[in-house]
BALOBA-1460 file (C-alpha; in Angstrom, 3 decimals):
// residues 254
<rec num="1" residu="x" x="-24.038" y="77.580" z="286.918"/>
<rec num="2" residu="x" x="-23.260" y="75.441" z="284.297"/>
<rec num="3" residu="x" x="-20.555" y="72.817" z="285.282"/>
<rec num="4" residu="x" x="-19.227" y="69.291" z="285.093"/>
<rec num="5" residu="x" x="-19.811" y="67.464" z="288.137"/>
<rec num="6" residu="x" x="-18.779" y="63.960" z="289.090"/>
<rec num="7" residu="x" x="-18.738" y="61.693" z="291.764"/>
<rec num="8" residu="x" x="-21.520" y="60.920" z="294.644"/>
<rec num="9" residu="x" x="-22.957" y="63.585" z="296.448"/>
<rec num="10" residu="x" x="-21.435" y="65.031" z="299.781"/>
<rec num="11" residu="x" x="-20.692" y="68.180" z="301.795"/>
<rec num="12" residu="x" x="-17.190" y="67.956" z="301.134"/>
<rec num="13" residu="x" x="-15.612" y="67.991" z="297.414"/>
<rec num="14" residu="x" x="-13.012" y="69.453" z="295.104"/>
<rec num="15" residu="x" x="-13.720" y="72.625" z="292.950"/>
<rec num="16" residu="x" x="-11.157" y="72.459" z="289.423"/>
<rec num="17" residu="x" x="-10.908" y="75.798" z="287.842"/>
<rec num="18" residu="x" x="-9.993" y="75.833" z="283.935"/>
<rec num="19" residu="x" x="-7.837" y="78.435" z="282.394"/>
<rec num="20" residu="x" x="-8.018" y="80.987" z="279.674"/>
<rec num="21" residu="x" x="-9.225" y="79.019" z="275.883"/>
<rec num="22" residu="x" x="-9.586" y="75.872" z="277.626"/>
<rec num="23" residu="x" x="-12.689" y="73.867" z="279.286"/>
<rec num="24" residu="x" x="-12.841" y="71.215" z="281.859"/>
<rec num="25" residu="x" x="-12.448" y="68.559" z="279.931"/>
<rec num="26" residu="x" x="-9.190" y="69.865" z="277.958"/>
<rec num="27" residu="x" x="-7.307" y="71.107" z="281.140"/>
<rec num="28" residu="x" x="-8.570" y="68.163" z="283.714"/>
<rec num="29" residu="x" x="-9.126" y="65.303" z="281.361"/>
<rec num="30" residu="x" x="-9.066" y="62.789" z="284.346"/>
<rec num="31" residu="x" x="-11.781" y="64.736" z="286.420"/>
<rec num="32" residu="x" x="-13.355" y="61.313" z="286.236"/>
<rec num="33" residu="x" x="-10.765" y="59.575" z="288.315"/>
<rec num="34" residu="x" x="-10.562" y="62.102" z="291.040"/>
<rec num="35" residu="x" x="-12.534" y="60.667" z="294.207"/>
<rec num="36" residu="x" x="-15.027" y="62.353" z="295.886"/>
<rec num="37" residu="x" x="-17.520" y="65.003" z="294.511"/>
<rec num="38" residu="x" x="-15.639" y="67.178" z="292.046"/>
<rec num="39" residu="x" x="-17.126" y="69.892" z="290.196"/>
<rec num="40" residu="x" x="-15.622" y="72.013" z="287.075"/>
<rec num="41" residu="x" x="-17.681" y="75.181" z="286.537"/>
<rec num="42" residu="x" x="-17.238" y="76.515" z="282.891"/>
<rec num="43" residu="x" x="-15.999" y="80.214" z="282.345"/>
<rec num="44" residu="x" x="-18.418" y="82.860" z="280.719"/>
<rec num="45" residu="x" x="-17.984" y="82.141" z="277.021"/>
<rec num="46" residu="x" x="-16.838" y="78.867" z="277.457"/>
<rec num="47" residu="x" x="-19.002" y="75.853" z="276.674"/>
<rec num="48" residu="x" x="-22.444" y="76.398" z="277.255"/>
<rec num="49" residu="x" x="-21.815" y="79.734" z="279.322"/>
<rec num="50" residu="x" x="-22.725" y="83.067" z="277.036"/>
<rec num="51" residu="x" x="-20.227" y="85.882" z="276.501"/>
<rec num="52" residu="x" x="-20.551" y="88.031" z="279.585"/>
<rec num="53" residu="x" x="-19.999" y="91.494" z="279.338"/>
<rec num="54" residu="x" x="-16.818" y="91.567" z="281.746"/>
<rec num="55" residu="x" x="-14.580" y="89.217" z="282.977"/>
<rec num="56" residu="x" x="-12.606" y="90.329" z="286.045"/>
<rec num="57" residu="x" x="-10.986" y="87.726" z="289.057"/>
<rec num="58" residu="x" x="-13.507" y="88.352" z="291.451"/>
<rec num="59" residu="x" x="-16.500" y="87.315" z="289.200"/>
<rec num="60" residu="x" x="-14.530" y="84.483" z="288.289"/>
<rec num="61" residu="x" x="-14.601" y="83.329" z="292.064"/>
<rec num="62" residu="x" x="-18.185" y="84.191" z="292.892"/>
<rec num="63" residu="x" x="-18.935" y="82.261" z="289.647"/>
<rec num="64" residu="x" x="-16.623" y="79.302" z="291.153"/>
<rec num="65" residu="x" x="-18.827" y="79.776" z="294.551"/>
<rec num="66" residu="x" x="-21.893" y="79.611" z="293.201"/>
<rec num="67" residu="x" x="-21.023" y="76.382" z="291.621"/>
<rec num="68" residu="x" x="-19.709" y="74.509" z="295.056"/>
<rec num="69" residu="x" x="-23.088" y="75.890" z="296.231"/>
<rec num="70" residu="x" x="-25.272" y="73.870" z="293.582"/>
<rec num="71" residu="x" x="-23.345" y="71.005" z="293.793"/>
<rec num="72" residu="x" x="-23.929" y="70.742" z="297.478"/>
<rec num="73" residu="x" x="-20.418" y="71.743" z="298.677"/>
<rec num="74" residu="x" x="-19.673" y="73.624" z="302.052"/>
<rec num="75" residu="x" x="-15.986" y="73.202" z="301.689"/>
<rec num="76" residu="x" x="-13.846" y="72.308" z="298.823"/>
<rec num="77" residu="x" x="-10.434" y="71.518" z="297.939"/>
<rec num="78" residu="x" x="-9.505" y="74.211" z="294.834"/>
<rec num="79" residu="x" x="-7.756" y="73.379" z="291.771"/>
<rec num="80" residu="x" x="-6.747" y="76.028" z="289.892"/>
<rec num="81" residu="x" x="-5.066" y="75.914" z="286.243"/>
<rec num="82" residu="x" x="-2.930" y="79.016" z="284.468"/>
<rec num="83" residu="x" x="-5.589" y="81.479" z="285.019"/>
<rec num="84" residu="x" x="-7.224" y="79.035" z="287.112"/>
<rec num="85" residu="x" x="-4.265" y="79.261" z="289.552"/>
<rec num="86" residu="x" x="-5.041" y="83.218" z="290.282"/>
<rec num="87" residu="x" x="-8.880" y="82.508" z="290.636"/>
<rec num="88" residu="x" x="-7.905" y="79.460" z="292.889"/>
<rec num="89" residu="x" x="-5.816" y="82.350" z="294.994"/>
<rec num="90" residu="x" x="-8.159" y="84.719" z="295.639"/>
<rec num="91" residu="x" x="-10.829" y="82.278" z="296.362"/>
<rec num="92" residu="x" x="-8.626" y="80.514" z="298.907"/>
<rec num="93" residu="x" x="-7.726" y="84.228" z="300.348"/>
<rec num="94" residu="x" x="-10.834" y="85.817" z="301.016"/>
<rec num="95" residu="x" x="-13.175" y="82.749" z="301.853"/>
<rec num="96" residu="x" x="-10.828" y="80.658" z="303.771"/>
<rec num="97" residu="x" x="-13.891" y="79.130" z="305.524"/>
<rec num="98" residu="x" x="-14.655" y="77.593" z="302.420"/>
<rec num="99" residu="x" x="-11.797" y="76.024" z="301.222"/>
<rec num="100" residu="x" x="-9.457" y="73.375" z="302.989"/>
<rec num="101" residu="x" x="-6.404" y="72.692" z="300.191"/>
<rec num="102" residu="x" x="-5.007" y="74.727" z="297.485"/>
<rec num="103" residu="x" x="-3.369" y="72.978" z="294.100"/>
<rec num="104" residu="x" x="-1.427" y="75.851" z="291.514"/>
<rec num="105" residu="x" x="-0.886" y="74.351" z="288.482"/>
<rec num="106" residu="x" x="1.240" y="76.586" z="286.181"/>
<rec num="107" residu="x" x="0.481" y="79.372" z="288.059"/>
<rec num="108" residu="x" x="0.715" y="82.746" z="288.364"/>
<rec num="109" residu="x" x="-0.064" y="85.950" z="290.837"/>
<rec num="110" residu="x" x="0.776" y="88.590" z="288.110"/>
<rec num="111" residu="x" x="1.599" y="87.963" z="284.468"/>
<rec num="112" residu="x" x="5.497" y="89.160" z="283.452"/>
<rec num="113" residu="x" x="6.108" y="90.966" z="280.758"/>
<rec num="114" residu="x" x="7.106" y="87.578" z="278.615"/>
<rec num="115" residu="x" x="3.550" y="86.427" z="279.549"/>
<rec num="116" residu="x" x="1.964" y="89.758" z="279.099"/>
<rec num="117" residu="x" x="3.648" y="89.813" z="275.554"/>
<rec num="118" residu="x" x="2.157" y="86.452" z="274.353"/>
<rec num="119" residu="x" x="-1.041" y="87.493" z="275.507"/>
<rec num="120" residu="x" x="-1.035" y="90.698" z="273.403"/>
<rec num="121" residu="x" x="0.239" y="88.303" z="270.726"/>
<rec num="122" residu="x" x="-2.627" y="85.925" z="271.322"/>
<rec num="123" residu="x" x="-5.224" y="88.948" z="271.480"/>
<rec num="124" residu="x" x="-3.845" y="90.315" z="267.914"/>
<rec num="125" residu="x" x="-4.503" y="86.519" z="266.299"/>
<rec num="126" residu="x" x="-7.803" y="86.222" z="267.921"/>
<rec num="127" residu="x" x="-8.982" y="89.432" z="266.432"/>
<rec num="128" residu="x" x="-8.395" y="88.204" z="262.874"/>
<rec num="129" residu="x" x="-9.377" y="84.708" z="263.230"/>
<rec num="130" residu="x" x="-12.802" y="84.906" z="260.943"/>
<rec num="131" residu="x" x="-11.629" y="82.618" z="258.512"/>
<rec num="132" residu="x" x="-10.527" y="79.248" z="258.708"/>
<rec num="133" residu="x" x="-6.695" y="79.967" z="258.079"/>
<rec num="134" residu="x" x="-6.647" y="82.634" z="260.764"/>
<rec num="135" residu="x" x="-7.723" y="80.955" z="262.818"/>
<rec num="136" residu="x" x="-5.457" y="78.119" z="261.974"/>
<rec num="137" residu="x" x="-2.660" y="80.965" z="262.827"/>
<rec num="138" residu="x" x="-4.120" y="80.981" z="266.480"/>
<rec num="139" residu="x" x="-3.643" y="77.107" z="266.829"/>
<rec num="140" residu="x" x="0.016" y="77.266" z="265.620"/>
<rec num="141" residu="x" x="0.726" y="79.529" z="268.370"/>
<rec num="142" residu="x" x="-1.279" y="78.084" z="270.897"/>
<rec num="143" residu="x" x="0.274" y="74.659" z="269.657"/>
<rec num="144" residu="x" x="3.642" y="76.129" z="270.344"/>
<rec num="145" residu="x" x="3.184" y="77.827" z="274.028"/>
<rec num="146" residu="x" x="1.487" y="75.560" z="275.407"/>
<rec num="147" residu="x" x="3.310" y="72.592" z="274.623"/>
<rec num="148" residu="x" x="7.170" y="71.555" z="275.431"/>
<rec num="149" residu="x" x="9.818" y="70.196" z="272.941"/>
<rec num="150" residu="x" x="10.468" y="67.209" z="274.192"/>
<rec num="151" residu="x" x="6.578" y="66.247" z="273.933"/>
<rec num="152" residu="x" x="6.753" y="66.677" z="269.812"/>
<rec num="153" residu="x" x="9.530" y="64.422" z="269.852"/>
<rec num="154" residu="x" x="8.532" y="62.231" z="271.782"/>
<rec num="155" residu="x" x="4.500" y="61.909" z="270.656"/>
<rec num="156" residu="x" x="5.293" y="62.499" z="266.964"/>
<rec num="157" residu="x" x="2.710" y="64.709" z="266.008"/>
<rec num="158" residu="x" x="1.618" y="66.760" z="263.219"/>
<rec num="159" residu="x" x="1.743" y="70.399" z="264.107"/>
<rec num="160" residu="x" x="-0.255" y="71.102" z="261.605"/>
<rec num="161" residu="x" x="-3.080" y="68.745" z="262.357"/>
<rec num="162" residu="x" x="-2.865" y="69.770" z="265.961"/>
<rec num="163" residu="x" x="-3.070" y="73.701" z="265.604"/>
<rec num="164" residu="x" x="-6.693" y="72.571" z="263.003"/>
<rec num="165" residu="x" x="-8.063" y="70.589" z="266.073"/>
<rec num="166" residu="x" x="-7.650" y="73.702" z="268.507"/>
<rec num="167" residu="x" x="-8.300" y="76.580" z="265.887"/>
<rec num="168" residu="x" x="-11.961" y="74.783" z="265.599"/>
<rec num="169" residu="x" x="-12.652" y="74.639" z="269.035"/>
<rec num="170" residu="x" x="-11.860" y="78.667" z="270.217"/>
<rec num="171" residu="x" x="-14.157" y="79.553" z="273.023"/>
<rec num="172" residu="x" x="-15.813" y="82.849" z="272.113"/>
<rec num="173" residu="x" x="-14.943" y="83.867" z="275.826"/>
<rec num="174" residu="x" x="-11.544" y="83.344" z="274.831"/>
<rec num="175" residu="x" x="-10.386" y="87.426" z="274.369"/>
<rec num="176" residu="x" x="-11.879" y="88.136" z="277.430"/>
<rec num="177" residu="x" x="-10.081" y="85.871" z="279.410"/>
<rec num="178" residu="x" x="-6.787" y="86.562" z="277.984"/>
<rec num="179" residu="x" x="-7.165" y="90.298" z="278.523"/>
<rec num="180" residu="x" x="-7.991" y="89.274" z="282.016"/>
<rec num="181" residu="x" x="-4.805" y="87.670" z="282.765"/>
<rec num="182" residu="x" x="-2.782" y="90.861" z="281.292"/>
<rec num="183" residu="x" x="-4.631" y="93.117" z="284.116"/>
<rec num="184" residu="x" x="-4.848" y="90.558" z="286.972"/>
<rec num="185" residu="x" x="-2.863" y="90.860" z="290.300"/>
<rec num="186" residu="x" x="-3.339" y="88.960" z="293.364"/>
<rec num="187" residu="x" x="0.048" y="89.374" z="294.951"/>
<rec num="188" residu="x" x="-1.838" y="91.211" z="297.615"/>
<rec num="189" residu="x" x="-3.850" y="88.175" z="298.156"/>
<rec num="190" residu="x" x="-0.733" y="85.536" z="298.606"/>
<rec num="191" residu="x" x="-0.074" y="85.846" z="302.465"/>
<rec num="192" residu="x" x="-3.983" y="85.911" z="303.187"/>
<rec num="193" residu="x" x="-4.346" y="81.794" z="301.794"/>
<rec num="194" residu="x" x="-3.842" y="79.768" z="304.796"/>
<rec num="195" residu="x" x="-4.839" y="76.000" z="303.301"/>
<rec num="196" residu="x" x="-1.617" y="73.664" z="302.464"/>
<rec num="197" residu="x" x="-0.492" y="74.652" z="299.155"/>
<rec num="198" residu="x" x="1.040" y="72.812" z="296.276"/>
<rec num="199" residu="x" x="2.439" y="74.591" z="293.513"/>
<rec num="200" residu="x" x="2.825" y="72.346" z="290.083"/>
<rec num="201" residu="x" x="5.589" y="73.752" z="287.905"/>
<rec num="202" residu="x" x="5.776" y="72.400" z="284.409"/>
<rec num="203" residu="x" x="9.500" y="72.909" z="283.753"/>
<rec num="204" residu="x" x="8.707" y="73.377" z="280.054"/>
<rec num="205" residu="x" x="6.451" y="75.963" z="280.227"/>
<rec num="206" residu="x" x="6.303" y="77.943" z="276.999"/>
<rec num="207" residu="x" x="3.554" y="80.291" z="278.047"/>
<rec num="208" residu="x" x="3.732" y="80.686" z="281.788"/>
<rec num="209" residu="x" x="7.567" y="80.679" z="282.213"/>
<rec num="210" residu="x" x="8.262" y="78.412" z="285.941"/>
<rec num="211" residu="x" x="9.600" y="81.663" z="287.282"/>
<rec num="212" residu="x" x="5.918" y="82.604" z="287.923"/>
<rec num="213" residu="x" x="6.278" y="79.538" z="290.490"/>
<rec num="214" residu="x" x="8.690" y="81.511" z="292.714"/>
<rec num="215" residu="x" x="6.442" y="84.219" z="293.357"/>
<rec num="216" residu="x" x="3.672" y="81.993" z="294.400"/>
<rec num="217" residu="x" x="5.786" y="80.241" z="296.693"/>
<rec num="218" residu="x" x="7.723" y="83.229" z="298.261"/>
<rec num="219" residu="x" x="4.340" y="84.564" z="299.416"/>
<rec num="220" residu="x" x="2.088" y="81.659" z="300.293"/>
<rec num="221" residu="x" x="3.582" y="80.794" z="303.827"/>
<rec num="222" residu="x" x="4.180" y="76.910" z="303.769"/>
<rec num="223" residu="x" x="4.151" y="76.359" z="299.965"/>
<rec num="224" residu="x" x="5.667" y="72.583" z="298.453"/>
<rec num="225" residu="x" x="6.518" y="72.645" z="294.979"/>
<rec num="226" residu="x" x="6.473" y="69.704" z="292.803"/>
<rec num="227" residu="x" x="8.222" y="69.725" z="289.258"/>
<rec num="228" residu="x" x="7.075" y="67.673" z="286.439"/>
<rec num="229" residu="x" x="8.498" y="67.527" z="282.814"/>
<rec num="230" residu="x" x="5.909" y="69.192" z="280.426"/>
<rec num="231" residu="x" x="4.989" y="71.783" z="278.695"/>
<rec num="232" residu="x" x="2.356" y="74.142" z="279.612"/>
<rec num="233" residu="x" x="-0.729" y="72.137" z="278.878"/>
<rec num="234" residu="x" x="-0.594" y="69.542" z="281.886"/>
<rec num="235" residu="x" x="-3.462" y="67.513" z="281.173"/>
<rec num="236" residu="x" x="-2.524" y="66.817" z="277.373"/>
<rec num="237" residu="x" x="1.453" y="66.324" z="278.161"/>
<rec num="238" residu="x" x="1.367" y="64.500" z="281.587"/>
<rec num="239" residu="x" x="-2.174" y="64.106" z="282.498"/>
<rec num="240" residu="x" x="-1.198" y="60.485" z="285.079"/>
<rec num="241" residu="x" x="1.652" y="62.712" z="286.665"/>
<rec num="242" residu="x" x="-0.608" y="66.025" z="286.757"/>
<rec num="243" residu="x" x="-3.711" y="63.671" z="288.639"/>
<rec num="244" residu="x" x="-1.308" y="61.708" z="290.746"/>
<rec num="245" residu="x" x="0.043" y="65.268" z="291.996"/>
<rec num="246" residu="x" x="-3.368" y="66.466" z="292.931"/>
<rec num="247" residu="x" x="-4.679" y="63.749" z="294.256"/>
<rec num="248" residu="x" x="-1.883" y="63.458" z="296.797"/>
<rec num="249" residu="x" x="-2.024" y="66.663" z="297.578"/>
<rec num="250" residu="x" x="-5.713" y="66.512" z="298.388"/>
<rec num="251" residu="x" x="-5.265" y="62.927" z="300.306"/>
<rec num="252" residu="x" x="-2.171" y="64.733" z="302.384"/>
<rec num="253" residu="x" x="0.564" y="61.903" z="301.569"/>
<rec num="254" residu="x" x="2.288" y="64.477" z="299.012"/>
């Protein structure tokens, strides 16, 4: 498995799980400052991972297992992100042996129709983004959902610059991925987690609107919630307020 890994080694860690177009580094950009062993395994067609031939949640995990495994890890604390999240779910479900705390970070058990339409929307961009301003087209609109309004007014960016920086960086996994959180459902798998659970709600989440939250919490028995104000993309928007909500989490003080 091909991962990012940090911190000494032990028997014990934390296991961050990216979502759909991103990589460890864009979604956890403080993996760094996280204590302990903590390892961020990379998709298939993401970073140095080739294209596999399907994507589906349960590969996802055993790809996310296999990963703990080389790093050394009998039991891990998950962290899953936006697709993330689901992985994070049906990990924490069906191997609760393995895994002690769950984090959700704009989450989700099944995507609504509002998230199920911007995917299609994403899919249709990502299909004609061989040339450069195609593919400029995709970062506009990934620009836009995944970021809140208050963050352009308050950082002052360019829009335009911001939508070249992600329209050269597009994981050839990306389609895959997206299509996978259209088809994904693991409501079934909600009442099954059993390790403390923190749900992170962005409250200006473009993408994956906060009522996604509610579900998650309604059927993982025990749930907290914690509200910060972003936008979709944690780790860009509010990346001290995203780390200081794991990390509590993790160290049981949240």
């Amino acid at each position: 498995m091909h991962s990012v890994v940090t911190g000494p080694v032990a028997s014990h860690g934390t296991l961050l799980l990216h979502g759909a177009g991103g990589a460890p580094a864009a979604n956890f950009p403080f993996q760094a400052e996280l204590p302990g062993r903590v390892v961020a395994p990379y998709y298939p067609g993401t970073g140095p991972v080739p294209v596999a031939p399907s994507v589906d949640v349960d590969s996802l995990v055993a790809n996310a297992l296999s990963a703990a495994d080389d790093a050394g890890l009998a039991t891990v604390d998950v962290v899953g992100y936006s697709l993330g999240a689901a992985v994070a779910v049906r990990l924490a479900a069906r191997r609760p042996d393995r895994v002690r705390r769950l984090v959700l970070a704009t989450g989700f058990a099944q995507a609504s129709p509002s998230l199920r339409m911007a995917c299609a929307t994403w899919l249709s961009l990502l299909e004609r983004a061989g040339d450069v301003e195609q593919a400029r087209a995709v970062g506009r609109f990934l620009a836009w959902v995944s970021s809140s309004e208050q963050h352009w007014q308050r950082a002052g960016l360019d829009p335009d610059e911001v939508a070249s920086l992600i329209a050269a960086d597009i994981p050839p996994g990306t389609a895959a991925l997206v299509d996978l959180i259209r088809r994904l459902d693991v409501r079934p798998d909600l009442g099954q987690v059993r390790a403390p659970t923190v749900i992170i709600v962005p409250t200006g989440d473009r993408l994956v609107h906060p009522a996604h939250a509610e579900q998650l919490a309604a059927g993982i028995a025990g749930a907290r919630r914690v509200e910060v104000r972003a936008g979709h993309n944690l780790g860009w928007e509010a990346p001290d307020e995203f780390r200081t909500a794991i990390a509590e989490h993790l160290a049981g003080t949240g």
